[in-house]
C-alpha positions in Angstrom: -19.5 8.4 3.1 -21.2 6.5 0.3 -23.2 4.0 1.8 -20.7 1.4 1.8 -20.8 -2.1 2.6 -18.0 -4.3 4.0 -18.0 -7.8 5.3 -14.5 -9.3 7.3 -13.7 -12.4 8.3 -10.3 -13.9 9.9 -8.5 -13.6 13.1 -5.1 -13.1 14.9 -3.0 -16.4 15.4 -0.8 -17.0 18.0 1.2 -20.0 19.0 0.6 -19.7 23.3 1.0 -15.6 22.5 4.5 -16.3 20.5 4.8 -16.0 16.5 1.9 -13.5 16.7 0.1 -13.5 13.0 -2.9 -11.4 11.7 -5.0 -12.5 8.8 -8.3 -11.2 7.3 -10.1 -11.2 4.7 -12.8 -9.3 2.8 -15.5 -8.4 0.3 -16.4 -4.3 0.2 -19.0 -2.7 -1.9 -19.3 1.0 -2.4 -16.4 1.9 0.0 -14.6 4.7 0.5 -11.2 2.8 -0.2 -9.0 6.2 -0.4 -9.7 9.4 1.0 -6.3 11.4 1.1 -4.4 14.7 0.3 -1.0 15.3 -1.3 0.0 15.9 2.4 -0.6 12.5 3.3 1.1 10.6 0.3 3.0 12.6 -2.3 3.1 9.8 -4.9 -0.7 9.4 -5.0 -3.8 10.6 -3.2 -7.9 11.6 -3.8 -10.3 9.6 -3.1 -11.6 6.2 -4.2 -14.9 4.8 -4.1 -15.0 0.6 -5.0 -15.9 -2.8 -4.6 -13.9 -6.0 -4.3 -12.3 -7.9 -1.9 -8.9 -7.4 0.0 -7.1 -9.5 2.4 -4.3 -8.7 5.3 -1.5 -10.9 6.1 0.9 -10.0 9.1 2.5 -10.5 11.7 5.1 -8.3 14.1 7.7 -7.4 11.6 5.3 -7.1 8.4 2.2 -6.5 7.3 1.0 -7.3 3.4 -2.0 -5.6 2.3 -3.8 -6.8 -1.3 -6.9 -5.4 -2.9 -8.7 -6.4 -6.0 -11.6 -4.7 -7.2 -13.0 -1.7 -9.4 -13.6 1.8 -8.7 -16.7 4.1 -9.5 -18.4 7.0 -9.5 -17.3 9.3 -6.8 -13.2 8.6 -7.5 -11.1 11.2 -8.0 -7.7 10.2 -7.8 -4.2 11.8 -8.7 -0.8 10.0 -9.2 1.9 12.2 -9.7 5.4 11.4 -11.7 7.8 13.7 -10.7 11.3 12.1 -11.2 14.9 13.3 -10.8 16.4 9.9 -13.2 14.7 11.1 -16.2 11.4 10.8 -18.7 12.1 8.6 -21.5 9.6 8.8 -24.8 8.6 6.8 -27.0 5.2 5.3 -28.7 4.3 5.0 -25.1 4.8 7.3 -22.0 8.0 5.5 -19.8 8.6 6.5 -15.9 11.7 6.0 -14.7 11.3 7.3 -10.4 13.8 7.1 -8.3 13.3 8.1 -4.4 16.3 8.7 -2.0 16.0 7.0 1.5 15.9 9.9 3.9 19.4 9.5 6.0 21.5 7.1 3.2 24.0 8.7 0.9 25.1 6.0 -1.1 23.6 5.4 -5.0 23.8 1.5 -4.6 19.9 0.2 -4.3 20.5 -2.8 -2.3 23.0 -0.8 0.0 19.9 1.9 0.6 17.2 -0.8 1.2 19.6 -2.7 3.5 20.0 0.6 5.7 16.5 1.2 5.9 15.1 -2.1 7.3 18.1 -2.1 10.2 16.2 1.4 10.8 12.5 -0.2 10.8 12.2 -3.4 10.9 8.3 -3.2 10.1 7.7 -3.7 6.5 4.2 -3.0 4.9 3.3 -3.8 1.5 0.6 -2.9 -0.7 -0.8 -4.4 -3.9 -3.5 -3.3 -5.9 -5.4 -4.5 -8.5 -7.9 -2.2 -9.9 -10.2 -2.1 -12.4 -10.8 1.6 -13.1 -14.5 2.5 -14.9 -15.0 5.6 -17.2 -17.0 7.2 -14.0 -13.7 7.4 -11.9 -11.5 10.7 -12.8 -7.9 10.1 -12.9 -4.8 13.1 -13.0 -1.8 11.5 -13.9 0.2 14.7 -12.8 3.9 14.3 -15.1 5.4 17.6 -13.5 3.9 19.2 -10.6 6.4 22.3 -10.7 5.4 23.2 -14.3 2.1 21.6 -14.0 2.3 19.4 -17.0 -0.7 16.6 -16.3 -3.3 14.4 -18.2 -6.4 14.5 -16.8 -10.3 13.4 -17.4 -12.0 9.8 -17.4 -11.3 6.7 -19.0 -11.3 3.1 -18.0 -8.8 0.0 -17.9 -6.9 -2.1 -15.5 -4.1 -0.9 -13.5 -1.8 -2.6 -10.8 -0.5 -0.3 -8.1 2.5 -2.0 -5.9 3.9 0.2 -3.2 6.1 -0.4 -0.2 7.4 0.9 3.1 10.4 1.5 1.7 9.6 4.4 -0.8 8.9 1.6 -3.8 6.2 2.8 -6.0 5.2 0.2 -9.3 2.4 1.1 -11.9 1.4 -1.8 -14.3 -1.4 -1.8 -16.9 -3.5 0.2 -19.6 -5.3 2.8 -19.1 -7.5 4.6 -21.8 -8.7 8.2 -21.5 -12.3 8.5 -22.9 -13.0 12.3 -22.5 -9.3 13.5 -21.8 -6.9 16.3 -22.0 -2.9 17.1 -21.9 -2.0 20.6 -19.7 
């Protein structure tokens, strides 16, 4: 959509067509790298336009995807907050998210993860490391019920880790330049 450029390079691996393993590599320039509604991801979705470098590491059971680069003009992206554990305040903004397992009652973490991989045992992670430039505009959304949100551009480094298993990790500074609390 925006004239992008990428360039792969790797393989799948196999050891005579046992221990089947999948690894590639990348450099992208001006790539769509997200292009998604709140239907297809509740926690965050828009779209991204970048350039970097990723790589994908996997095999049958797992698949680990890590991306580093910087996003530009074009990027519109919204992460929302909504959280049933609590906001706590102070000279910065804290998230605290919790996210039940569809199907497990019980409160213990490790109980919950441990019932989820005997239910799918293929594991995907993600890790990003972006680099996010005052042409990209950002919503972080802290209430979609009552709408409560800061929105507009800025710039700064965030790291985004998120997991098959509902895990969802924001890292890093970000600094609104022309911005606004609704």
């Amino acid at each position: 959509n925006h004239g992008g450029l990428a360039v792969l390079n790797g393989g799948i691996y196999h050891s005579k067509l046992n221990d089947l393993k999948i690894k590639i590599q990348g450099e992208f320039k001006n790539a769509t790298l997200l292009d998604t509604d709140i239907k297809d991801n509740n926690i965050f979705y828009g779209v991204a336009v970048g350039s970097g470098e990723f790589s994908l590491d996997g095999g049958i059971d797992y698949l680990d995807i890590k991306l580093k680069g910087s996003v530009q003009k074009g990027t519109k992206m919204y992460i929302i907050y909504n959280s049933n554990s609590g906001t706590e305040e102070q000279s910065f903004i804290k998230f605290n998210i919790t996210k039940p397992i569809k199907g497990v009652q019980s409160t213990d973490n490790a109980t919950n993860k441990q019932s989820n991989e005997s239910e799918n045992d293929f594991r995907i992670t993600t890790k990003l490391e972006i680099d996010i430039t005052p042409d990209a505009y950002c919503e972080f959304i802290l209430d979609k019920n009552t709408g409560d949100k800061i929105a507009g551009y800025g710039q700064g480094p965030i790291r985004l880790e998120y997991d098959s298993e509902g895990d969802f990790h924001m890292y890093g500074d970000y600094t609104f330049a022309k911005d606004s609390y609704y």
